[in-house]
C-alpha positions in Angstrom: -46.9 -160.5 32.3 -47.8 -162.7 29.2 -47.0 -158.6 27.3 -43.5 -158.9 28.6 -42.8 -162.7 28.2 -43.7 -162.0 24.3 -41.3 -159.4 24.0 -38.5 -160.7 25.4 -38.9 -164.0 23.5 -39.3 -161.6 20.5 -35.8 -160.2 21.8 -34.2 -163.5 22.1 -35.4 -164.6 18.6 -34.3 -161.1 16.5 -31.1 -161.4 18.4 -30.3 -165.1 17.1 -31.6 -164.7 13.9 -29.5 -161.4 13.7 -26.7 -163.4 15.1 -26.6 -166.5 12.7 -27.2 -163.9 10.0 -23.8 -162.1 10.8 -22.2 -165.7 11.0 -23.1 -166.6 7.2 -22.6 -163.5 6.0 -19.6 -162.0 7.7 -15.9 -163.3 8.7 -17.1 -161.7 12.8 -17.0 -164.5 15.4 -16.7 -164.8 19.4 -17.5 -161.9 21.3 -17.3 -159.4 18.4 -20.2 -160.8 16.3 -22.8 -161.1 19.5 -22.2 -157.3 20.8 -22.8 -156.4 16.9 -25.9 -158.8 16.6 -26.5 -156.9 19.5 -26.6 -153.4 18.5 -28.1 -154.3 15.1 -31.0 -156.5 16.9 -31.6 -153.4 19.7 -31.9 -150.8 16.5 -34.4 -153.8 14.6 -36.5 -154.1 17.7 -36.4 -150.6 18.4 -38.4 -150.2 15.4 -40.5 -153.3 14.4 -41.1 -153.9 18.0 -43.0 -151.0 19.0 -46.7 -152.3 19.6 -45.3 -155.4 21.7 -42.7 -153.2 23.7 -45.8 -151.0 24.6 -48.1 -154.1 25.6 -45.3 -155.5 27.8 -44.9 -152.2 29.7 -48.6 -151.4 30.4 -48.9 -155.1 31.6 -45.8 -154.1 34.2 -47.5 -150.8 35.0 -50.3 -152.5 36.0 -48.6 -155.1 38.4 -46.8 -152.2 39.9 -50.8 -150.3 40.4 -51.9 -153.5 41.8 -49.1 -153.5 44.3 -49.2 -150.0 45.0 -52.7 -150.7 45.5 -52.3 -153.3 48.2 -50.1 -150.9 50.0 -52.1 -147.9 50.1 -54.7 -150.3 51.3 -52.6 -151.7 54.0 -51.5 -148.1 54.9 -54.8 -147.5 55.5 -55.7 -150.6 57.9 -52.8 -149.4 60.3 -54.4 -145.4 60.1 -57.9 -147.3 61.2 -55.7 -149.5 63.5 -53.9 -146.4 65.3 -57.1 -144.2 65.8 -58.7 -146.9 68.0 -55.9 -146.6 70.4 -57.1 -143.8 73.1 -56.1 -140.1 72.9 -52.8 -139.6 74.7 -51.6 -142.9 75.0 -48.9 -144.3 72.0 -49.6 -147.8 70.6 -46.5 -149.5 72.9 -48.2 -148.3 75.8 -51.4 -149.3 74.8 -49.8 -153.1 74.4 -48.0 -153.7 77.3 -49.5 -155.4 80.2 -49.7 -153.9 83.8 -46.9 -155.6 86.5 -48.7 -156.8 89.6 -46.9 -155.4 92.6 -45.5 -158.6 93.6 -44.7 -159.7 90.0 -41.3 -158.6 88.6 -41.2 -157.7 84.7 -40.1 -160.5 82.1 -40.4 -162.8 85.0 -42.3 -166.2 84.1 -45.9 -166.6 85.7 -45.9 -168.0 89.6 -42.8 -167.1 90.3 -41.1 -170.1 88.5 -38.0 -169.9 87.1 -37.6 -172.5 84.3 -33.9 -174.7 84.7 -32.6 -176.9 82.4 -34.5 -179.8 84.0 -37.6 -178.6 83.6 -38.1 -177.7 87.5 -39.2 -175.1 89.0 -36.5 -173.0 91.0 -36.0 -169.9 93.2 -33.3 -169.2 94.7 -34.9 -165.9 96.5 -32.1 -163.6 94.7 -33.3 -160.2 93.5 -32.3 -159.0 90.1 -29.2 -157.6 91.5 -27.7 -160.4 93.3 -29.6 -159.5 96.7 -31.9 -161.6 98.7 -35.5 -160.5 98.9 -36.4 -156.9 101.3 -33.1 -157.1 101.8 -31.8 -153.2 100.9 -28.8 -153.0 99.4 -26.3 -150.8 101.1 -24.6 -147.4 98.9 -21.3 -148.0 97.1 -18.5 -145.3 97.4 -19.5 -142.2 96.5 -22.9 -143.1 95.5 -26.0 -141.5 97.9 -29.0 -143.5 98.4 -30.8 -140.5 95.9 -28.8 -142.1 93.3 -29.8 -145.8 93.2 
């Protein structure tokens, strides 16, 4: 990074030094005399620039390795990661917890229901509005096969 830092302050300097040059020298001003200081400065550091401009990119190359790097590396964790899993059996199912028979999923622990008060509450509805072993009866045109 200290490559790059170099050549852009190297950048910056040419371009005002070009810049205050084409002020002395020339009747340009505004807009006009800083796109052709510019031009002039890009064709300058194009040439006398070389060395630094080559510095500054392998020092960028070699952030991007070290990244890459920490990827591949990463990529490689998860592969460990996913072969532990057992054969036949995807990594969500190997996560998720068995329901109890009496327990109903994404239900809290105990059967509590948290309120707003803090207290515990049950008000012995099912998730469809129905009281507990109560069976709910078929709507219109819907057989029991269906529910």
């Amino acid at each position: 990074m200290r490559g790059l830092a170099m050549y852009t302050g190297l950048r910056v300097a040419l371009l005002a030094l070009v810049w205050l040059l084409i002020q002395v020298v020339t009747p340009m001003r505004g807009l006009l005399a800083i796109a052709v200081a510019l031009i002039i400065s890009g064709i300058i550091s194009f040439i006398l620039l070389d060395r630094t401009r080559d510095r500054a990119s392998a020092g960028l190359a070699g952030v991007f390795r070290r990244i890459d790097d920490r990827i591949e590396r990463s990529k490689a964790a998860e592969d460990i990661d996913d072969e532990t899993v057992p054969l036949g059996q995807s990594q969500a199912q190997a996560e998720q917890q068995p329901v109890g028979e009496h327990e109903q999923p994404g239900g809290l622990e105990h059967g509590h229901e948290g309120t707003a008060s803090g207290a515990a509450h049950d008000s012995g509805d099912g998730p469809d509005g129905q009281r507990r072993g109560e069976q709910s009866q078929p709507r219109e045109g819907e057989s029991e096969s269906s529910r």
